[in-house]
N, C-alpha and C positions, 0 to 999 in steps of 0.2 A: 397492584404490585408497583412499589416505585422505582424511579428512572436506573437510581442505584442498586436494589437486588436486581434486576431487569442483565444489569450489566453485567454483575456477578456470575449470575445462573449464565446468561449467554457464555462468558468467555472459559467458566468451567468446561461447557459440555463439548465448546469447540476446540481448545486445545486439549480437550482430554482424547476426544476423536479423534484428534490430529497427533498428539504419539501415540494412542494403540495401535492406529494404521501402520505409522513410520517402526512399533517396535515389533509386530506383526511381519514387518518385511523382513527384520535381522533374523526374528524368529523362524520364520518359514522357510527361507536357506538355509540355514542354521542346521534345522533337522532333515533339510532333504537331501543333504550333505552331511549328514553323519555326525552333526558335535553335540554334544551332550549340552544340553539349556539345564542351567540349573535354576534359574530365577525370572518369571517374566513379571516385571512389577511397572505401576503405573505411581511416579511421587517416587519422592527418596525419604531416606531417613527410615524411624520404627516402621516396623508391620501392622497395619489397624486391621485389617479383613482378607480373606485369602481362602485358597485352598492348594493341596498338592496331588497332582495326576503322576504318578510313576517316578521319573525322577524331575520332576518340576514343580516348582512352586507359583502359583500365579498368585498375585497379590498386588494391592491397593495399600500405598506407604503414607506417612505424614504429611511429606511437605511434597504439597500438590504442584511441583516445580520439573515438566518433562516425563521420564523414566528413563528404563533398559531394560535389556536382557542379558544376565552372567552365565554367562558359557565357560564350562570349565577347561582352566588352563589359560583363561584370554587375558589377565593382566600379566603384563613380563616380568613382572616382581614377587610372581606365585609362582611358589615351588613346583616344579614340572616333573612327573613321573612318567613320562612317554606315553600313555594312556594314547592310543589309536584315536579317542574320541576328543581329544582336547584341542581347541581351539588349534593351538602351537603349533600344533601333531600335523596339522593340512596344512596341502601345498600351500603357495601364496595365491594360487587364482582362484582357490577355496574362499581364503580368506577376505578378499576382494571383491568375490561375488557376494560376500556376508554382508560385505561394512557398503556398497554399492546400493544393498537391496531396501534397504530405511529412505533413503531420501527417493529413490525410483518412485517410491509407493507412494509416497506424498504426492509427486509431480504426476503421475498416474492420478492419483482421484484428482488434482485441481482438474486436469483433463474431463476428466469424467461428468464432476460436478458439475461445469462451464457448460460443458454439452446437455449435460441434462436442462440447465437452467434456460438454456437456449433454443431448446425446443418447446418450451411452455413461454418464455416470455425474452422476446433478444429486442434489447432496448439502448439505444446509444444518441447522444448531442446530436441532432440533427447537421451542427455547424462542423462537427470534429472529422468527418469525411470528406471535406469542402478543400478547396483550395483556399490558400489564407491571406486572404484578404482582407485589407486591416477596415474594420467600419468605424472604430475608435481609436486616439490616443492621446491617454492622460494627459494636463498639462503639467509643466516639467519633468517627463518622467526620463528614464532613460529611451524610451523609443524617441521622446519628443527634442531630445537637444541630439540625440544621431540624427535628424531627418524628415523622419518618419511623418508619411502625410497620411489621410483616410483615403481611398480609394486604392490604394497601395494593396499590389500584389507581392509578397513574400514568395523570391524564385530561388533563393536559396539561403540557408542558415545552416552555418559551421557543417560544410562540406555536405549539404542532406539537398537533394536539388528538387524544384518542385514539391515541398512540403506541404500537407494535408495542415490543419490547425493541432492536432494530435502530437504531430512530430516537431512542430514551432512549440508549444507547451512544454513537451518534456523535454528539449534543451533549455528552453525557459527555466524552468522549475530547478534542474538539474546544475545550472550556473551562476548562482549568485555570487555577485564582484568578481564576474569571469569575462573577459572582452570576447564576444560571439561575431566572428564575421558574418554579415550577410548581403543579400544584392534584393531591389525591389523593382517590380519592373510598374512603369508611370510616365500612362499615356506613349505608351510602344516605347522607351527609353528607358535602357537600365540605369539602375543607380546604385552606389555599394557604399559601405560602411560598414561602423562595429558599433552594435552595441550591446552596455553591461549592466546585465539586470542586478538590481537591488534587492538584497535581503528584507524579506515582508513577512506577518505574520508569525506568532509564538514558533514556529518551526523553522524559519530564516530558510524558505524556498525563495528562489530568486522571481522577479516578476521584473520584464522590459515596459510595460505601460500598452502597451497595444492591444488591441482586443477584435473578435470579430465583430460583423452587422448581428445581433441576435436579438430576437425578439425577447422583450420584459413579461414576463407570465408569470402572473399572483401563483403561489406555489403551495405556500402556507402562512397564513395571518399570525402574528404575534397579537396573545389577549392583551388588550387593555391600552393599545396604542392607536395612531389617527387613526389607518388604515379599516381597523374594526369598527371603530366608531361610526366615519362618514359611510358604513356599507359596501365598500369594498369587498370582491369577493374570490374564493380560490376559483382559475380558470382566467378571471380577466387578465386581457393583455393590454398592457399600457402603449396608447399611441401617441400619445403627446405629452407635454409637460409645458405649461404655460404659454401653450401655440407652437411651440419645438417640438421636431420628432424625439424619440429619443430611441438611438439606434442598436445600446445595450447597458444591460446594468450598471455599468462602470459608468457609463454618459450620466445616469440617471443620479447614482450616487453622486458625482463628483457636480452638478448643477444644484442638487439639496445642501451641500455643505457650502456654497456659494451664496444662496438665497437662508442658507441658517433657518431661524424659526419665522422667515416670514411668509402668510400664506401663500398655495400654490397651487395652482389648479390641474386639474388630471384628469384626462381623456382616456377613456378604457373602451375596449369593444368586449361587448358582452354575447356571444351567439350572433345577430344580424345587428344588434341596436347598440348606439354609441352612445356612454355614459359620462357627462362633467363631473366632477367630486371638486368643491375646495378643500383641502386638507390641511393641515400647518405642523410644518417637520417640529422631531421632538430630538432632542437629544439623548442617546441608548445607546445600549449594548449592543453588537450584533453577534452571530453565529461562532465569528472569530474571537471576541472577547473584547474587541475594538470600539471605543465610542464615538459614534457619529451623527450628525440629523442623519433622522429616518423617519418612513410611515408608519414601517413597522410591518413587512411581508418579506416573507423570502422565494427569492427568485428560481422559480424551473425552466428549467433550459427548456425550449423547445425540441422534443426527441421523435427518434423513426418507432415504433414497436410494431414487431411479428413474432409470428411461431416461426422454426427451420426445421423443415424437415430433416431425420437422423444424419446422413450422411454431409450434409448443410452445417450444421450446428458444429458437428467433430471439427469439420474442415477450419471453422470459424473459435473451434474450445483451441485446436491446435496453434494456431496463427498467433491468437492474444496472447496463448501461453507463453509461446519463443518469443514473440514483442517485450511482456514485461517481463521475462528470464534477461532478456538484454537489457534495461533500463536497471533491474537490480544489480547487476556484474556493473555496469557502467557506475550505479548510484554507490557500492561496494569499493571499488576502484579510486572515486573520487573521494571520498570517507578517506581511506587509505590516504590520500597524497594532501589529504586536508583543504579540501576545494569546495567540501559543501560542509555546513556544521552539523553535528551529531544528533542536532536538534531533530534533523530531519528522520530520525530513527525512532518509531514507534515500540516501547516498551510493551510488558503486560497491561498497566493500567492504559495507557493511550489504545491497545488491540479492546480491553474492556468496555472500553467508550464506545468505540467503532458499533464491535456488535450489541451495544444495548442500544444503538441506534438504528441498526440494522433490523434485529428485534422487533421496535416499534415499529415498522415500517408495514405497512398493507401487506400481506402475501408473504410466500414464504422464500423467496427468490432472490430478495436482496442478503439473507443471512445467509443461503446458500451461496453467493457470487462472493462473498466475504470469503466463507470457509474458504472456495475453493484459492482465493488470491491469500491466505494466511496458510494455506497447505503448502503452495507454490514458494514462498518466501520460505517458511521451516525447512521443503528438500532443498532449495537451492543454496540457503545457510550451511546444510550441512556438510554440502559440496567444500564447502571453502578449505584449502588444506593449513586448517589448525589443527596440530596435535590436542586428542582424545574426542575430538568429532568425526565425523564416518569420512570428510575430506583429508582429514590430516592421517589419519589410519593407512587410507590408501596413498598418500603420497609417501608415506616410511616405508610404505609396499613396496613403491617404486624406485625408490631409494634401493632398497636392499636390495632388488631383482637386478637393478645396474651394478652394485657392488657382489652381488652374488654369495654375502653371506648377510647374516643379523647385525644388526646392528645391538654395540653391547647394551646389557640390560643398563647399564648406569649410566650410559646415554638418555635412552627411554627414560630411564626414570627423573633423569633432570628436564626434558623434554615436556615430559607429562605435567609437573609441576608447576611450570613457569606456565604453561597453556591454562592450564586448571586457574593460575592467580589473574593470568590474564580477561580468563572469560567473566571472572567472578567481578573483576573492574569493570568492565564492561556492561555487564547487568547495570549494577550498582549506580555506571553513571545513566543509563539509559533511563532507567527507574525514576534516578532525581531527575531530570530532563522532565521525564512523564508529569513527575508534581509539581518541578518551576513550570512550566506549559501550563496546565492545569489553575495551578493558582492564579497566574499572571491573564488568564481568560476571566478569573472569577474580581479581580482587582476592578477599582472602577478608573 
């Protein structure tokens, strides 16, 4: 099966699992609270397959994009006959606990998921725990004209004090052409400055140039380049580079595009025995889409791996969850005020990449850590209060509960509309994003 049905299949079955769950939560308040479901569908548009239990129809639609569930009486532009069972007909904390229960349920299985994966297999950077200490930094990047030396302990970045390498990254990531104060501490003396990382990469995340000490680990060999050639092999760690240590992939990169295609010698530890290789960088593609000398391997971070036992694992699903619940409200926030580009927002096709990567990947842990971070992202989305998403529902809730009556229909219904053109822009630019990205990786 190739890379691209691999993707296909993947991103079908996981966002399909990912609104049954979230339309399973509308549904199951729904009925346990009294409102009559008239429609539980997956996809909009025509009816392909289906059946109806009493007064429901459950059904699988055309365009495989989401779904719902139509509750009768729940658009305010339908004629309302008082019907005890209509949407309308309930309180507002009825209808609150409705429109609340979709996204719960997503954030719920990321929980779940996370735990479970965490007990078969909890796998993390070995360096992303550490305090961050810089072992690299690029030449001229933005860490290099703020400052910034190797041995340099990062004591604080934009208000975060004693920062892990975790929490230096996702301010990182998160501020492109954004001035980041920070303080270094160097040789027992602080030192402070700002610096503003640069837009990098088809996605325009920001990157300040500093990097930690992190060991070079053959990960996976690219056919048909040095690396396969001279016998290089997955597992070795790279300890030298032409008599130089080299203290992390960034070091290593940024000395092959210096030396270009001239030969290079490479000291690897293989088990107990140490290996020379002459090698002579090529010019290619890498992972990014970016051409540079290379060997031609890609780097694996050196990581911790264990089992957690149940209670261990929850503690640890809970933690990351509210960790990247905050990075997406922050990364959402900044989107808003136009501080990060949009780039950085993964469409359908950029999620279909993911998991047909995920997919090919040994085990079945990494597709699962996906779902459950693509589950987390859907409830969290829905949170957001946009009219005719389950946030923007409950903020007219709330709305109304302060003014203490409804708000007129012809409010709502221009309400509805502009949200509806709104979101539909949104796709649409997200989508072209997905295919400029995409193309601009496959460009040489």
């Amino acid at each position: 099966m190739n890379s691209v049905l691999i993707s296909l299949v993947s991103v079908a079955v996981i966002l399909g699992f990912m609104v049954l769950i979230h339309e399973f939560g509308h549904y199951a308040v729904a009925k346990l609270l009294g409102v009559r479901v008239e429609q539980f569908a997956i996809g909009f548009g025509k009816r392909l397959v289906g059946f109806r239990k009493r007064e429901t129809d459950y059904r699988i639609n055309a365009i495989p994009l989401g779904g719902y569930v139509k509750m009768s009486g729940e658009n305010p532009m339908d004629e309302r006959t008082g019907d005890p069972r209509e949407f309308l007909s309930h309180p507002r904390w009825h209808r609150f606990l409705i429109a609340i229960a979709g996204p719960t349920m997503n954030i719920l299985l990321a929980v779940i998921l996370l735990t479970g994966v965490y007990m078969v297999h909890y796998e993390y950077a070995a360096y992303m725990d550490k305090p961050a200490v810089v072992g690299y930094v690029e030449p001229d990047s933005p860490a290099a004209k703020a400052g910034v030396q190797r041995g340099d302990r990062i004591t604080q970045i934009d208000g975060v004090h004693n920062p892990t390498w975790e929490q230096v990254s996702v301010k990182e990531l998160l501020s492109p052409n954004q001035s980041l104060n920070f303080a270094v501490d160097r040789n027992h003396q602080t030192v402070e400055g700002a610096v503003v990382p640069v837009p990098v990469t088809t996605s325009e995340i920001g990157s300040a140039g500093w990097y930690p000490d992190e060991p070079v680990i053959v990960g996976e060999i690219d056919h048909g380049l040095p690396a396969e050639k001279v016998g290089i092999e997955v597992g070795d760690k790279i300890v030298s580079l032409d008599g130089q240590p080299v203290p992390s992939i960034q070091a290593m990169i940024e000395r092959l595009q210096q030396s270009k295609s001239k030969p290079v010698e490479i000291e690897v530890e293989r088990g107990e025995k140490r290996i020379a290789f002459a090698v002579t960088p090529v010019l290619a593609a890498a992972a990014n889409g970016e051409k540079h000398y290379r060997l031609g391997f890609k780097n694996s971070p050196e990581t911790k791996v264990s089992r957690l036992p149940l209670p261990e694992a929850l503690s640890h699903s809970l933690s990351d969850n509210r960790r990247y619940s905050v990075i997406l409200l922050e990364l959402v926030g900044k989107l808003v005020q136009h501080k990060v580009s949009l780039r950085t927002v993964s469409g359908p096709i950029g999620i279909a990449q993911q998991a047909g990567a995920a997919a090919q990947e040994k085990g079945w842990t990494p597709l699962l850590a996906l779902t459950a971070a693509i589950s987390l992202n859907l409830g969290i989305f829905n949170l957001l209060p946009i009219p005719i998403m389950d946030g923007g529902v409950i903020l007219l809730l709330a709305i109304e509960g302060l003014m203490r009556r409804d708000i007129s229909l012809r409010i709502k219904e221009r309400i509805y509309q502009a949200a509806f053109v709104f979101l539909v822009l949104f796709a649409a630019v997200v989508i072209y994003n997905d295919i400029a990205k995409t193309i601009a990786q496959k460009l040489p």
